[in-house]
N, C-alpha and C positions, 0 to 999 in steps of 0.2 A: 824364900822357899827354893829346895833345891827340885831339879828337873831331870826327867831321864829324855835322857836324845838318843839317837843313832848317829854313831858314825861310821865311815867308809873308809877306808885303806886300799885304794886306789891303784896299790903297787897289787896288794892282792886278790882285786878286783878280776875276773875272765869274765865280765860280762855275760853269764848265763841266761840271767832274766829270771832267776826262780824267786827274788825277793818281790818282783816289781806284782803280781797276783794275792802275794799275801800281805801286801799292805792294803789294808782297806781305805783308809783315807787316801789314795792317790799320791801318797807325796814323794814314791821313788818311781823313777824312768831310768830304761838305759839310752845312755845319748854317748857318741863318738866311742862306743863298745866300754863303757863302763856305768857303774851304777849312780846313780846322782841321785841326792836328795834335794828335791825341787822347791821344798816347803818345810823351812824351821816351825812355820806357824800349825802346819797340820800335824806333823811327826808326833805321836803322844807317847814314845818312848816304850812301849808293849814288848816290842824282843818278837813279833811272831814270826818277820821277815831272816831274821835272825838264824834262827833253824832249818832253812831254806839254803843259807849260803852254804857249798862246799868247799868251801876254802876260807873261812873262816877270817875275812874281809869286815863283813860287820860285826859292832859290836853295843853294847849298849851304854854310854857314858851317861853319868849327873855333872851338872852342871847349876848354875844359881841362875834361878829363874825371872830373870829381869824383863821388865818389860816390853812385848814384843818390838822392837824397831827395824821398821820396812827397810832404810835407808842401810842400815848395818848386815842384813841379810842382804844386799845388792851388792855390798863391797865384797864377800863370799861368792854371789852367783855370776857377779861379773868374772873372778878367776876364771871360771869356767868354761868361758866362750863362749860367743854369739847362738849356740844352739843351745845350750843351757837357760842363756836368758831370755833366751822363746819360750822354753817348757813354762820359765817361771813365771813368764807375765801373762801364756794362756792358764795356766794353773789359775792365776788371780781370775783372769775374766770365768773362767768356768764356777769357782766358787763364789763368786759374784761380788768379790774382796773389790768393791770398787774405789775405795779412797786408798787403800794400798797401792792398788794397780798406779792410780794416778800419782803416787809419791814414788814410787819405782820408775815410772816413767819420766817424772823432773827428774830423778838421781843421773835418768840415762843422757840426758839432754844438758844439764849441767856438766857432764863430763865428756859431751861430746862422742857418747857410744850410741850405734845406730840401734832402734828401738824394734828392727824386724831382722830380715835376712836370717835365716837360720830355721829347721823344723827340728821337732825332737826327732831323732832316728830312733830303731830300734823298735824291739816288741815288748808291748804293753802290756799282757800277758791276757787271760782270757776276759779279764773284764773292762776291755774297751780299747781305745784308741790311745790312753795315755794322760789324758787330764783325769782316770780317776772308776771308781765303780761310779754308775750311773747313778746306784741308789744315796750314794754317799755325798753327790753332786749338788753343792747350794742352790737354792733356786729362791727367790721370795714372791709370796702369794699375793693376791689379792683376794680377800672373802668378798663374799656376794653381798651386792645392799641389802639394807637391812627391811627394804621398804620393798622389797621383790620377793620374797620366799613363796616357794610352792607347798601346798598341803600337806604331801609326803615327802617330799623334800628339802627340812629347813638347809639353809644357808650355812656353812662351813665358816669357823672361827678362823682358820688354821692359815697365819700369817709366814710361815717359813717351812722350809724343805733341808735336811730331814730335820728329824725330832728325837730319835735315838739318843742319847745321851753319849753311848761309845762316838757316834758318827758326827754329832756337832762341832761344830767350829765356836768355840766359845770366846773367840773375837770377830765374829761373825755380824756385818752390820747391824742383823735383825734381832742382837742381843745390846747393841751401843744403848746406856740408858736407857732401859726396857725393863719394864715390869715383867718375870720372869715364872712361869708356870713350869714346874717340878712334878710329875704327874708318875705314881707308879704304874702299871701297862694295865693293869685290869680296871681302871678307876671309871676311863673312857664307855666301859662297856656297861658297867653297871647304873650310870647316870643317865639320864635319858637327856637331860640337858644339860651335859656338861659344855659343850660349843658355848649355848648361850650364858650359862651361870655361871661357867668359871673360865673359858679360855678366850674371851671376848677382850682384846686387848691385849692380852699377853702375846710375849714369845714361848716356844713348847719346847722343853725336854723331856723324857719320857726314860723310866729305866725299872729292874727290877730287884730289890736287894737281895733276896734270897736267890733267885737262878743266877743274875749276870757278874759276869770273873771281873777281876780287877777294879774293884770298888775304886782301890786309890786312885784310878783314874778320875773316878767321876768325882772326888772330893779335889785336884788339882785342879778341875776344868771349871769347875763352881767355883773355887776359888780365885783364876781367873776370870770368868765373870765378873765378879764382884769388883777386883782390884784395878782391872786395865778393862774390861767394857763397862766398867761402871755400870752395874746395874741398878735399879730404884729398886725395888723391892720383890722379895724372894716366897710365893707361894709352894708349899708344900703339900698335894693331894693325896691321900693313904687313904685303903679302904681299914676296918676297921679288926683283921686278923691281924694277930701278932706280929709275923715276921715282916710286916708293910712297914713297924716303927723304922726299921732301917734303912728307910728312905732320908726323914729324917736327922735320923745321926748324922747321916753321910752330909745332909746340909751344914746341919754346927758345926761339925768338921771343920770345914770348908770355910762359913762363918769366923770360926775360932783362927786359923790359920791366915785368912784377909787379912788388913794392916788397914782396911775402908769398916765402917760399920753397915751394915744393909737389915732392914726390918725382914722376921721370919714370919708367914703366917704357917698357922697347922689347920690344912682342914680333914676331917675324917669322915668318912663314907659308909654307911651299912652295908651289908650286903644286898639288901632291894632298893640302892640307890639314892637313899636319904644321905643330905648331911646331918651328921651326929655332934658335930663339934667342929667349929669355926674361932682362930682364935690365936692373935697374937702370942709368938712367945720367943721374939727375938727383934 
């Protein structure tokens, strides 16, 4: 499967800062007044940061999309220098990339490069410090026991931070072999227990077919899933209007393009929150 990246031409780089706000995943900083991309793993190839540049620096390559490896993205971020491979190993602790982190840090130790000394310099633009939008920032939950819940308050299913589908890290620990909830944005609202009935155990993405751009994305990142986080099995939540099937699609997709097989469920939702239909069909 081929892949779109970003890349940086460094000679054309003036370090403005106007890319590093429109990347929403976090994965550009300016460090030593140029733009760096901190993270092969987040970069989902969009072009937003793109139109941004005025000098015309980035640009958007494919590439064949192999399997992510930490140790090969090191031998890139090491070029860089010592404040690059700060941004990259806080980048990791901040999305919570913890077995990355730790294979980045043997690559650094096997070759003898010091694993600190260095901050990312530079302005991170308005949404934060530099490892990233806050909201886009991994985090993994803990739900509440199951044997504590308040009257009006059940207990929250919700094992990972975010759920967005643009904003996932679809090698994101809390998708490694994980039973995988695919939920369109209204499904939540209409179900009165969806927490307990259906997101009990899973991981959550969430997305919408008809409003949200760049579909191809979320059939790449699904597809990912499947191939290199290995996922066990891929439920699909649609309420039961039309344009919900293209949630769907966008799985077989995704499905069809893997090289792994993964079971599909369909569940479908009335509109006063029944399920209508439960029911393998992948």
């Amino acid at each position: 499967m081929v892949r779109d990246i970003i890349e940086i031409d460094e000679d054309l780089c003036v370090g403005c800062g106007n890319c590093v706000p429109n990347c929403h995943q976090g994965a550009l900083q300016i460090i030593d007044g140029k733009a760096r991309l901190i993270s092969d793993l987040m970069c989902e190839g969009i072009g937003v940061c793109v139109g941004h540049c005025p000098t015309g620096a980035m640009t958007v390559e494919k590439r064949e999309a192999a399997p992510y490896d930490e140790r090969k993205v090191m031998e890139k971020i090491c070029a860089g220098g010592p404040n690059v491979i700060a941004a990259h190993l806080e980048h990791l602790r901040l999305h919570n990339q913890t077995s990355y982190l730790a294979e980045a840090i043997d690559y650094l130790e096997e070759h003898g490069i010091a694993t600190g000394g260095g901050t990312a310099g530079g302005d991170a633009g308005e949404c934060g410090d530099g490892g990233g939008c806050p909201g886009s920032r991994a985090r993994t939950l803990h739900p509440s026991p199951a044997a504590t819940p308040v009257a009006d308050h059940p207990p929250s299913e919700l094992r990972q931070w975010p759920v967005q589908l643009h904003l996932v890290n679809p090698l994101s620990d809390a998708f490694r072999e994980a039973d995988v909830l695919l939920a369109a944005d209204c499904t939540a609202f209409a179900m009165g227990g969806f927490h307990r009935r259906l997101l009990r155990g899973k991981a959550l993405a969430i997305g919408c077919p008809k409003l949200d751009d760049n579909l191809e994305t979320y059939v790449e990142k699904l597809t990912r899933m499947i191939d290199e986080a290995r996922i066990n099995t891929l439920t699909v939540v649609m309420m039961e209007v039309p344009c919900c099937g293209g949630l769907l699609q966008v799985a077989q997709a995704a499905a069809s393009a893997a090289d792994r097989h993964v079971p599909i469920k369909r569940v479908i939702l009335s509109l006063d929150g029944r399920i209508d239909e439960e029911s393998w069909v992948g």
